[in-house]
MIDOSE-1310 file (N, C-alpha, C; in nm, 2 decimals, decimal comma, always signed):
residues 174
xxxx	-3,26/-1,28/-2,18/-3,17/-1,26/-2,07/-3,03/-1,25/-2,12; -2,99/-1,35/-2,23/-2,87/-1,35/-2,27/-2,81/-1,22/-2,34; -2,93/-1,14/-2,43/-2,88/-1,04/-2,49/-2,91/-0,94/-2,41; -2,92/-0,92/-2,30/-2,91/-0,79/-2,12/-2,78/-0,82/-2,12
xxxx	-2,79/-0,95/-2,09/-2,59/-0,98/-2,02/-2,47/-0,91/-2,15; -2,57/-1,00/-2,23/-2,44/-0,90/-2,33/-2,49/-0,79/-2,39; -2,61/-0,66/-2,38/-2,56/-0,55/-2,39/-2,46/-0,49/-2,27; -2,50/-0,55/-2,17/-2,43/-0,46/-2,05/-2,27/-0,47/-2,00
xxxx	-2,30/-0,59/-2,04/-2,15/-0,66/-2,00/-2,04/-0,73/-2,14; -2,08/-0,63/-2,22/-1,97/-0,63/-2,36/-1,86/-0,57/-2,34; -1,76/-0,63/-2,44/-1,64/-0,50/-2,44/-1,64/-0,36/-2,47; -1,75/-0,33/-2,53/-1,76/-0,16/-2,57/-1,86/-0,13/-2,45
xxxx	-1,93/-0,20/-2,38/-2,03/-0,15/-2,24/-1,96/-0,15/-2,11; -1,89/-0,22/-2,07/-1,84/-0,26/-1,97/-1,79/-0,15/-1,88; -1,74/-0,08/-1,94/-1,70/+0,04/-1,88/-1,85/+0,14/-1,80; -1,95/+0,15/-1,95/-2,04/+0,22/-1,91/-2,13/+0,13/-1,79
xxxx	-2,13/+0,00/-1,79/-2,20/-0,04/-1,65/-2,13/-0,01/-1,57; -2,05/-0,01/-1,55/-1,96/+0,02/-1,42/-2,01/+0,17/-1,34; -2,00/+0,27/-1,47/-2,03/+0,38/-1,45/-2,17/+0,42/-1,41; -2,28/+0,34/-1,47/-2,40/+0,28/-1,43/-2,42/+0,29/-1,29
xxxx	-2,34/+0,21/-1,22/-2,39/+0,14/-1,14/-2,33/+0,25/-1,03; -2,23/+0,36/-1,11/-2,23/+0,40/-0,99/-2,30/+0,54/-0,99; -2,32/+0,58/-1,07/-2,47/+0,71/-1,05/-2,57/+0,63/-0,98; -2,64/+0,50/-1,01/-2,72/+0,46/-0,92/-2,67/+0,46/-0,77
xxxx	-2,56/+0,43/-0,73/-2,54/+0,48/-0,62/-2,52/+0,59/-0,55; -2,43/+0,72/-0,63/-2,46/+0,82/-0,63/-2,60/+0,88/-0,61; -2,68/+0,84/-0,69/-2,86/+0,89/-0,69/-2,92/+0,86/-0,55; -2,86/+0,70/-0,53/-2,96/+0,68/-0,43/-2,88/+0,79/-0,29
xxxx	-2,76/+0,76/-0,27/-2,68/+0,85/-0,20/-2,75/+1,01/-0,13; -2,79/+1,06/-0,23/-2,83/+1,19/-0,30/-2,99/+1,20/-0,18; -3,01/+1,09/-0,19/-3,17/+1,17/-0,12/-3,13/+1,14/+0,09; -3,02/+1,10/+0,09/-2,97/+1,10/+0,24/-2,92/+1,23/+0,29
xxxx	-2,89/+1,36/+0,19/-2,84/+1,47/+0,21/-2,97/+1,53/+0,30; -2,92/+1,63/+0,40/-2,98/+1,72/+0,48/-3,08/+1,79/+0,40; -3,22/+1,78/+0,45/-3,35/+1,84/+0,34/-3,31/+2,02/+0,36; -3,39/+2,12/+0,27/-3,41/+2,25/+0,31/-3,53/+2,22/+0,38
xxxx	-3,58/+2,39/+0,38/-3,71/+2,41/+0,46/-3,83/+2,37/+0,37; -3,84/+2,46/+0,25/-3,89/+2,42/+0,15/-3,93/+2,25/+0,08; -4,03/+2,21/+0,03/-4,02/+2,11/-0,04/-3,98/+2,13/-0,17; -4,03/+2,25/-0,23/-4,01/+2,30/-0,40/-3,85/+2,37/-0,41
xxxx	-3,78/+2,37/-0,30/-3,70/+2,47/-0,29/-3,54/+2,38/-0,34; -3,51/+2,44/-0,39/-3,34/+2,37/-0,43/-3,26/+2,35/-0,33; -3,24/+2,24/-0,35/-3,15/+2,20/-0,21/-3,04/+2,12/-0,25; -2,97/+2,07/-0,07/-2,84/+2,00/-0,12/-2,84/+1,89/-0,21
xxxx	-2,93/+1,80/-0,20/-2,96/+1,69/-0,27/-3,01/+1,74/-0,44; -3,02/+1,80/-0,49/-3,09/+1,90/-0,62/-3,01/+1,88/-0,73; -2,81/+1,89/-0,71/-2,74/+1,86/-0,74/-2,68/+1,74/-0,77; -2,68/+1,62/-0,68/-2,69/+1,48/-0,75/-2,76/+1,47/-0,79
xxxx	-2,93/+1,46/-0,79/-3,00/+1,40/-0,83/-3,04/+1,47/-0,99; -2,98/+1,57/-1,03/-2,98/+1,63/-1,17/-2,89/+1,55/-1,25; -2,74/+1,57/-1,16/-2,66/+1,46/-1,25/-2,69/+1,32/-1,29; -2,76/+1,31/-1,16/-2,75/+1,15/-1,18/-2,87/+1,17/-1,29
xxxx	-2,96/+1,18/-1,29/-3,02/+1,18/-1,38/-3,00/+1,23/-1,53; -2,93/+1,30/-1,54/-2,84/+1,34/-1,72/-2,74/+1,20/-1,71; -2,71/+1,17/-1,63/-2,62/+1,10/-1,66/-2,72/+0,98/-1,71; -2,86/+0,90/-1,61/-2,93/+0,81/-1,70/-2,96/+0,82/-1,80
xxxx	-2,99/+0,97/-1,86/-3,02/+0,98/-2,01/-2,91/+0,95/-2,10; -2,77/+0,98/-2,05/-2,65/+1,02/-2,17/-2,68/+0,84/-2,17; -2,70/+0,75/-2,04/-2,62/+0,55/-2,08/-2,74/+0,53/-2,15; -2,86/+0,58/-2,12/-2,97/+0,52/-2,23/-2,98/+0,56/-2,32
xxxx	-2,91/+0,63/-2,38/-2,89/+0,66/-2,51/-2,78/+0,54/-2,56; -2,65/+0,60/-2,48/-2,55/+0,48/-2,56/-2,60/+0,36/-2,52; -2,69/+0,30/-2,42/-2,69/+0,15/-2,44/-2,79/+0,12/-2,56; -2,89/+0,21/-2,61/-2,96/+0,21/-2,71/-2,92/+0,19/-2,82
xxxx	-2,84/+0,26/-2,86/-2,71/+0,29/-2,96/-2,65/+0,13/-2,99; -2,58/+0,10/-2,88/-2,51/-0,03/-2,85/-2,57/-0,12/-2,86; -2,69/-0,16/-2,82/-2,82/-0,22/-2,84/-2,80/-0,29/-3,02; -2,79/-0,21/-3,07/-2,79/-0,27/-3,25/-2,65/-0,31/-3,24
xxxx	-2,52/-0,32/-3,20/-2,41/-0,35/-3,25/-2,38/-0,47/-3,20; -2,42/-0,53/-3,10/-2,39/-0,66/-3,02/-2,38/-0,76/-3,13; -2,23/-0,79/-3,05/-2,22/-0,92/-3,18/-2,22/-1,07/-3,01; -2,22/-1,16/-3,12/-2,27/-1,28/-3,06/-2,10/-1,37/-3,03
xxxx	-2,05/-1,32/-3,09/-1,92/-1,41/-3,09/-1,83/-1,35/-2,94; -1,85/-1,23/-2,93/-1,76/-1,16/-2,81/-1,72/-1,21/-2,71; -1,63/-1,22/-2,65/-1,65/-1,27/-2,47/-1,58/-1,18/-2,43; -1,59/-1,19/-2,28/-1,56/-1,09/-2,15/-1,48/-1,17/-2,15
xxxx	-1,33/-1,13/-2,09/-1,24/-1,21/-1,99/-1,17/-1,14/-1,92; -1,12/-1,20/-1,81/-1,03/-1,10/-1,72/-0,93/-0,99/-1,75; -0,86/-1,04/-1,89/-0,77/-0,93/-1,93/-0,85/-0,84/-1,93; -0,97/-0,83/-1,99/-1,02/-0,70/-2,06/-1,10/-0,64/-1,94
xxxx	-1,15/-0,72/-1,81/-1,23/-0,61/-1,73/-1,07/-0,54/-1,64; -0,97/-0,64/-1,63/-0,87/-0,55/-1,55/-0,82/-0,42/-1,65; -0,82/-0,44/-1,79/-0,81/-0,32/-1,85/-0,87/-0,22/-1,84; -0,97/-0,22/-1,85/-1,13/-0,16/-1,81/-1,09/-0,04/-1,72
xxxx	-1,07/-0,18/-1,58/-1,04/-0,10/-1,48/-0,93/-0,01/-1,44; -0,82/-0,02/-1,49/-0,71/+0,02/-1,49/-0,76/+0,21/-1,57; -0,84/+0,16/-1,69/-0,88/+0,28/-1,70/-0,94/+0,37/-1,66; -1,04/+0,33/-1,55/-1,12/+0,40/-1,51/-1,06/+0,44/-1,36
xxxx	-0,92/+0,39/-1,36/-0,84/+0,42/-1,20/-0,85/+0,58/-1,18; -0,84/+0,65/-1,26/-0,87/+0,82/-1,19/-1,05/+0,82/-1,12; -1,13/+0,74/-1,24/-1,22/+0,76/-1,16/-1,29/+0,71/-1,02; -1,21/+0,60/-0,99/-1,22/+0,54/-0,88/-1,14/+0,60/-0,79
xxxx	-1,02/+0,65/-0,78/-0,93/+0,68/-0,67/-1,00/+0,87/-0,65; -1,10/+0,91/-0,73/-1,14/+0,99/-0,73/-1,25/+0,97/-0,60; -1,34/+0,86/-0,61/-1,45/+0,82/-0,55/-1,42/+0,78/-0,42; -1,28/+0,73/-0,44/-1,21/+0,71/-0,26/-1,18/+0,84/-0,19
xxxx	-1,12/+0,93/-0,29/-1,11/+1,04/-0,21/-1,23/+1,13/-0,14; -1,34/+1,14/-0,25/-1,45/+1,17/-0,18/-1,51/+1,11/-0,03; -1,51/+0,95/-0,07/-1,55/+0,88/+0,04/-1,47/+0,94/+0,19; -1,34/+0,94/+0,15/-1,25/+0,98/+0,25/-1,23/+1,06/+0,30
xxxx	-1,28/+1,20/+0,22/-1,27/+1,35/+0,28/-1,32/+1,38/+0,40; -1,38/+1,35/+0,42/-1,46/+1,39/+0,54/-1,40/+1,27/+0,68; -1,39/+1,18/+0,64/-1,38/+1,04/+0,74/-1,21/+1,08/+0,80; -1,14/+1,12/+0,69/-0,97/+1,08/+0,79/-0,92/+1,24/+0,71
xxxx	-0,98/+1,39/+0,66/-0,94/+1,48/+0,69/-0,94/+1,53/+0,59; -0,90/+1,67/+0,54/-0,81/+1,72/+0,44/-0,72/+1,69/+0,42; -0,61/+1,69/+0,53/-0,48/+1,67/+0,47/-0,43/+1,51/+0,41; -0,49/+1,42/+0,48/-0,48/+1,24/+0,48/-0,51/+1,20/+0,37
xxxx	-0,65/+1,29/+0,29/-0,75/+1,20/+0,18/-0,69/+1,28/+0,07; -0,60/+1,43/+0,08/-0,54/+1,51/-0,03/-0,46/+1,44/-0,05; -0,36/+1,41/+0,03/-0,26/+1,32/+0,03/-0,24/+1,19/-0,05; -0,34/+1,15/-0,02/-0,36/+0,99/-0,05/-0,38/+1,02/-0,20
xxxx	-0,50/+1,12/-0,19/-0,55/+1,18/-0,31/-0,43/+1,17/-0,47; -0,38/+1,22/-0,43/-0,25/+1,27/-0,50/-0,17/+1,19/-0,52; -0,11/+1,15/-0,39/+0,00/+1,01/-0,44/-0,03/+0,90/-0,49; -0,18/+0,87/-0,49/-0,25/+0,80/-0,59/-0,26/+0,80/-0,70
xxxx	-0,29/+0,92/-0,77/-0,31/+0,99/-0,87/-0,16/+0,99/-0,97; -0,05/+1,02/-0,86/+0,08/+1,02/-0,98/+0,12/+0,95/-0,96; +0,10/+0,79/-0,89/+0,16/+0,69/-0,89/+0,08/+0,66/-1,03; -0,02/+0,65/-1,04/-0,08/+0,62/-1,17/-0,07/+0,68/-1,29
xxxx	+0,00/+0,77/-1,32/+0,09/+0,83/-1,35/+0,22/+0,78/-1,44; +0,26/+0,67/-1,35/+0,37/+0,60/-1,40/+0,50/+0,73/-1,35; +0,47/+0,73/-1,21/+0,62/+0,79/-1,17/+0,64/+0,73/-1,03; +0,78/+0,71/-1,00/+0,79/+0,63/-0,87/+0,73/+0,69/-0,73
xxxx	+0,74/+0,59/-0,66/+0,68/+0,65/-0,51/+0,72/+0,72/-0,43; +0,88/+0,77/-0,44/+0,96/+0,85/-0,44/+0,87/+0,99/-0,45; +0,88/+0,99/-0,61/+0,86/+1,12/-0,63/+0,72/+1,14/-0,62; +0,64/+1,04/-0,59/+0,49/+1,07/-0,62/+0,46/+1,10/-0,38
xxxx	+0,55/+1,07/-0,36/+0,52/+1,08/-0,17/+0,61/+1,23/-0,15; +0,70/+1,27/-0,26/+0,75/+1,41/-0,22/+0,61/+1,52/-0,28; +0,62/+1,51/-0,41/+0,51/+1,59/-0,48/+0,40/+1,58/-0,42; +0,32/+1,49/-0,35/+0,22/+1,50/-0,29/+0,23/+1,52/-0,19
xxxx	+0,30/+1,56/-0,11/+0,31/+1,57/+0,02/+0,34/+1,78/+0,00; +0,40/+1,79/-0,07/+0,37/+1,96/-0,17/+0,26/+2,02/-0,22; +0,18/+1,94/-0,29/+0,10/+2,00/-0,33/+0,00/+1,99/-0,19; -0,02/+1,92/-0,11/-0,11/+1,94/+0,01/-0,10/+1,99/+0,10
xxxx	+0,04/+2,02/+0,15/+0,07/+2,11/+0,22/+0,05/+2,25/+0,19; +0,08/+2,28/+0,06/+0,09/+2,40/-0,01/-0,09/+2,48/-0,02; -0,17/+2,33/-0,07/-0,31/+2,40/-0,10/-0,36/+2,42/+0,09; -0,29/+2,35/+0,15/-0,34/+2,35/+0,31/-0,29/+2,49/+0,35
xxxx	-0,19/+2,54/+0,32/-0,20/+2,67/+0,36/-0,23/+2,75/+0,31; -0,29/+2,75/+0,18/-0,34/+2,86/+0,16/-0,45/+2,90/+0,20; -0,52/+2,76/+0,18/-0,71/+2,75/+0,23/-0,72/+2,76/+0,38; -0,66/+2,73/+0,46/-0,64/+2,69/+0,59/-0,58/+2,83/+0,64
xxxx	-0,48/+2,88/+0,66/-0,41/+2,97/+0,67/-0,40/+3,12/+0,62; -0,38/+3,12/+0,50/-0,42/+3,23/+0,38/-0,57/+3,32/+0,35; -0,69/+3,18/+0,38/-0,81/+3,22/+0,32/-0,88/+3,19/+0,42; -0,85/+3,17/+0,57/-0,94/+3,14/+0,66/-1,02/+3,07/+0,67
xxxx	-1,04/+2,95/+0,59/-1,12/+2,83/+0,53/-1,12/+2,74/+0,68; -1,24/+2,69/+0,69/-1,23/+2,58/+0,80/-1,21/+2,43/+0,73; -1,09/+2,38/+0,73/-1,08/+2,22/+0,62/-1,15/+2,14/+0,72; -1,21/+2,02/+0,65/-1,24/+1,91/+0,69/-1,10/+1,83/+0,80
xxxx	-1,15/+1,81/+0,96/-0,99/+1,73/+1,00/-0,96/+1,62/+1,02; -1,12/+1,58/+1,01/-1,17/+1,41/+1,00/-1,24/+1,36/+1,12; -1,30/+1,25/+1,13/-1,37/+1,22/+1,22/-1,28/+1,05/+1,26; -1,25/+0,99/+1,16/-1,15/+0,87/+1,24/-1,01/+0,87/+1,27
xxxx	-0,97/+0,99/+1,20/-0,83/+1,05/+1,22/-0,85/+1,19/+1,23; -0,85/+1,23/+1,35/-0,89/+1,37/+1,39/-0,71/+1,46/+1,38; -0,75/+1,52/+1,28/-0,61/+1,58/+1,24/-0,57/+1,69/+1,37; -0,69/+1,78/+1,46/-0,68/+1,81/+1,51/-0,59/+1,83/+1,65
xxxx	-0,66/+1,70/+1,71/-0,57/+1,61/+1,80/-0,45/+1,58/+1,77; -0,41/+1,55/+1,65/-0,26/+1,47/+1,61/-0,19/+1,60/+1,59; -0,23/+1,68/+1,51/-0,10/+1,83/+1,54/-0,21/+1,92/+1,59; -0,19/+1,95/+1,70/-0,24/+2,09/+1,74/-0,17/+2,15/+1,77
xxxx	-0,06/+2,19/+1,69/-0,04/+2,32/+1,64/-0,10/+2,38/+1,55; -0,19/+2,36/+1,46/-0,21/+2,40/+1,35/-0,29/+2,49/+1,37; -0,44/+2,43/+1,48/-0,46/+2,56/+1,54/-0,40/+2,66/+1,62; -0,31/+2,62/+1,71/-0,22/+2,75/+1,73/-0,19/+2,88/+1,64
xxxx	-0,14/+2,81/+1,53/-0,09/+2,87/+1,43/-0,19/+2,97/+1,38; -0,29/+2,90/+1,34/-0,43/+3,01/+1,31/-0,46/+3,09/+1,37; -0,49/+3,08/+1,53/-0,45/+3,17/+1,60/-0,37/+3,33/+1,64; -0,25/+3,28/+1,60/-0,12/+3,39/+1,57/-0,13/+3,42/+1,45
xx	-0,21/+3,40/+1,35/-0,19/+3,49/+1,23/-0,36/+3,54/+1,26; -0,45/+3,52/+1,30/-0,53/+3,62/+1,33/-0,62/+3,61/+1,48
């Protein structure tokens, strides 16, 4: 039991359980998608469930790998999992965004998306609430506007209701 805890939860693993744990989530995620007609037939779910599974093969490889290097002297401590984390902040503000896409809109989760992203960055809030507030607007009209795209408007912040002009707007350009 002691040498599980410490392949998984070493300083050179730590990261990878993390990442672990979230393809298993991802995987299990994956079979709640809307079935096709077909059973043999590729469907929406076909796509996580590929990744997630290359992805089991790439950690069982490296925890196999890692498996012979475990030293016995190591310890975990909080500096090192908030470092961890810190590293893996694109990947997580990435996973919020997804979560969020659909829940509070295009424009709220791009937003967030982004000013998240270049706050982490290491640029002030300032400049990271102008720049993002540019780049979303900007990809919002092209997709929205430009390319006729129907964006996500949210279901707990219904973007719709809060400016309806936007569809006006679509309207008058076609």
């Amino acid at each position: 039991m002691k040498f599980i805890f410490k392949l998984f939860f070493s300083k050179q693993n730590i990261l990878a359980t993390i990442f672990l744990i979230t393809l298993i989530v991802y995987f299990l995620f994956s079979f709640n998608l809307e079935k096709t007609i077909g059973e043999d037939v590729v469907g929406p779910s076909s796509f996580p469930i590929l990744v997630a599974t290359f992805g089991f093969l790439l950690l069982a490889v490296y925890f196999f790998k890692g498996s012979k290097n475990i030293n016995e002297s190591e310890g975990l401590n909080l500096y090192l999992i908030k470092n961890k984390l810190i590293k893996m902040a694109p990947i997580l503000i990435t996973i919020l965004f997804v979560i969020l896409f659909e829940l509070i809109g295009f424009l709220f989760s791009s937003f967030l998306y982004s000013f998240l992203f270049i706050l982490y960055l290491n640029k002030t809030a300032k400049y990271s609430f102008f720049f993002s507030l540019v780049i979303t607007l900007s990809i919002f009209v092209i997709f929205y506007y430009g390319l006729n795209f129907q964006m996500p408007m949210g279901e707990l912040i219904d973007t719709d209701k809060l400016f309806p002009f936007l569809e006006d707007l679509k309207k008058l350009i076609y």
